[in-house]
N, C-alpha and C positions, 0 to 999 in steps of 0.2 A: 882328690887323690885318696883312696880307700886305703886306711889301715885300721889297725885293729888299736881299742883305746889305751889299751896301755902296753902300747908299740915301741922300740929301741930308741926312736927320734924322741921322746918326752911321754910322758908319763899323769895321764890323770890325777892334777892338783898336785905335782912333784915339782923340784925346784929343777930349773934347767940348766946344766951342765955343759950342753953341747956348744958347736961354735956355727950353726946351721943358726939362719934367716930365716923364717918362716913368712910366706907372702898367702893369707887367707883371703880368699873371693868371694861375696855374693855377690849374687845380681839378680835382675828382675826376671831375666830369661831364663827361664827354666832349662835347658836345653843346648841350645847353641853354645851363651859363653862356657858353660861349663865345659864343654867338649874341644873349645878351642885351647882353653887353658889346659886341660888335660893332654893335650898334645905338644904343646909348651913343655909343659912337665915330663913328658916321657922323651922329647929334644934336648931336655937339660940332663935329664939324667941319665945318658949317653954321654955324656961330656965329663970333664973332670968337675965341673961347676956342680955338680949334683949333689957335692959334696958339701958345699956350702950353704946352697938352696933348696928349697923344698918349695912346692907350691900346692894349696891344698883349693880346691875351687869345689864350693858346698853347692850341694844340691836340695833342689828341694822338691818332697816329695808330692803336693798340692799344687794347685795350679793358681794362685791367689796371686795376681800381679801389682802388688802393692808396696810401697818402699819400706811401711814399717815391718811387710815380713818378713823382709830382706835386712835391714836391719836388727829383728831378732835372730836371726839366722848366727851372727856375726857375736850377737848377745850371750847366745847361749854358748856359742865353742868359747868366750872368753873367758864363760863361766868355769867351762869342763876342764881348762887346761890353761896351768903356768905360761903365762907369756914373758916374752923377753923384749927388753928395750928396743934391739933391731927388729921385732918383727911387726910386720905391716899387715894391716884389716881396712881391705877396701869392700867397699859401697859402691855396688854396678848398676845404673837405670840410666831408662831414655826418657829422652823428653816431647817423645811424641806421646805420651800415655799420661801425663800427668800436667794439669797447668804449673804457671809459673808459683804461683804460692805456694804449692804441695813440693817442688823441688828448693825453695828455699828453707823449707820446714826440715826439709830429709838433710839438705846442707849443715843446719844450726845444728841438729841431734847428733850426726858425724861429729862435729865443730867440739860438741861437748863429750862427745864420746872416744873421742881420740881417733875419730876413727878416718881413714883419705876415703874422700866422695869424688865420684867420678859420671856427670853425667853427660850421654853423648847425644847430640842434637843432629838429626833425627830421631836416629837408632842404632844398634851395635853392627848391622848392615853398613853403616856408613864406614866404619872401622876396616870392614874385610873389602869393600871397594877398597879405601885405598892402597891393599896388597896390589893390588891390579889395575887401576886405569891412573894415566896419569892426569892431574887433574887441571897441569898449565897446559893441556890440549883440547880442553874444555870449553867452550863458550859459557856466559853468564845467565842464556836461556836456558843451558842446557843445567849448570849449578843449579837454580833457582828453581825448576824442576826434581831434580835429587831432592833439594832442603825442605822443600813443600809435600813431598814424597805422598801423591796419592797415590787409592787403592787403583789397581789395574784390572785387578782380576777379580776372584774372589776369595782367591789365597793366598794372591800376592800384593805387593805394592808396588810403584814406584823403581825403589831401591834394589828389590830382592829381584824384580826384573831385569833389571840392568847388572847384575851382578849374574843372573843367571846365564844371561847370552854370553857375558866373557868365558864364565869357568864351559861353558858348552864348545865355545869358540878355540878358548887353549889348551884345555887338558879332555875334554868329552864329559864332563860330569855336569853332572845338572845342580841347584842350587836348592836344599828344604834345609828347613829349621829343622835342627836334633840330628841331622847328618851332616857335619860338618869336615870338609876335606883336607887331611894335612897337606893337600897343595898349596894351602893358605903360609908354611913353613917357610918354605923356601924364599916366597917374598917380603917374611919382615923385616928386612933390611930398605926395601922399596918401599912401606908403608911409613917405617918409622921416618924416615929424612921427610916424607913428602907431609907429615903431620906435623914435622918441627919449622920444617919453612913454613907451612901454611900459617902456625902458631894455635893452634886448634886449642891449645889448652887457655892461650889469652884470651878467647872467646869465650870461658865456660860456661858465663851466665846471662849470654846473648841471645834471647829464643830465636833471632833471624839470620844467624849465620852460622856456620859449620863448627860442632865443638866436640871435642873428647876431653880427654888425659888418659886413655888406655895407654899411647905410646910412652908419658912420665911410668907408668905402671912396669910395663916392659924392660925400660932402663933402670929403672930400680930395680929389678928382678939381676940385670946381667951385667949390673956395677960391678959387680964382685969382680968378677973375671970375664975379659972380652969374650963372644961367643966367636963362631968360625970366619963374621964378617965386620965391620967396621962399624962403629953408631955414634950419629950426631956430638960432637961433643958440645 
């Protein structure tokens, strides 16, 4: 969320005053998450909750897809700016990119750095499927296909295929990384319940089955004040 450093919500190296949450994003994707939580943010702040929250999802200008850059990322805004006891610094990566030892390593450094780790198995693809397909209509060939997520094309995968036929299917839009559709909006109400039944987050550290915690992310975002629809309690 672009503002300017020494902006009305807090103040470079100033002590914070205000009663606003701040929920600060990296992630590995360059592109994608940030656009979706960008759109998050511009949902919220149409709302009276905007008042409360704020959501800041950092970008980064390099293409280096690696946890610890993502984690300086996270390093350096804690440097730049007063935080406060509510506000939250997540760590976004998948676990198709990294073996297991490189995501327990990015785990430990969060761990000691205060910081919520969040990573989703495959990829943040598996996230915006479940806005849309539902997954107790699924066969277990058809899961284990998603979770395995090979390449298809040769710019796409798996995942980003099957994701692509739907949003073609419901709304006409096609599916690329760095264009991300606020169609995705409307269904986090569908994504979030079918991520809490599944338990996606007791999975986190299971490389063979489906995991996030972006939906714990979410609900943290809109404890404050319920949004237009209902969420797991």
């Amino acid at each position: 969320m672009p503002r300017d450093k020494k902006g009305l919500s807090r103040k470079s190296g100033g002590q914070r005053k205000d009663p606003t949450t701040f929920f600060v994003i990296a992630s590995e994707g360059r592109e994608s998450e940030p656009q979706y939580f960008a759109h998050v943010a511009d949902f919220i702040n149409t709302k009276s909750l905007g008042r409360l929250i704020k959501i800041e999802a950092l970008r980064r200008e390099d293409n280096a897809s690696d946890f610890r850059r993502v984690l300086s990322m996270l390093d350096e805004y804690k440097k730049k700016y007063k935080l406060s006891d509510k506000d939250q610094l997540w760590c976004l990566v998948d676990a198709d990119k990294w073996p297991e030892k490189n995501m327990a390593e990015a785990q430990q450094l969060c761990k000691q750095k205060e910081y919520e780790f969040c990573m989703t198995n495959p990829c943040f693809e598996l996230w915006l499927l479940l806005h849309h397909l539902d997954f107790k209509t699924i066969d277990e060939a058809a899961k284990n296909d998603l979770l395995k997520n090979p390449k298809t094309t040769s710019s796409k995968n798996h995942l980003e295929q099957v994701l692509h036929a739907i949003l073609k299917k419901e709304f006409g839009e096609s599916y690329r990384k760095g264009s991300i559709s606020k169609a995705h909006l409307e269904k986090i109400p569908f994504a979030l319940r079918q991520a809490f039944e599944l338990e996606l987050e007791k999975n986190h550290w299971t490389f063979d089955a489906f995991c996030t915690r972006i939906h714990v992310l979410l609900q943290q975002i809109f404890q404050s004040e319920p949004p237009d629809y209902p969420l797991p309690e």
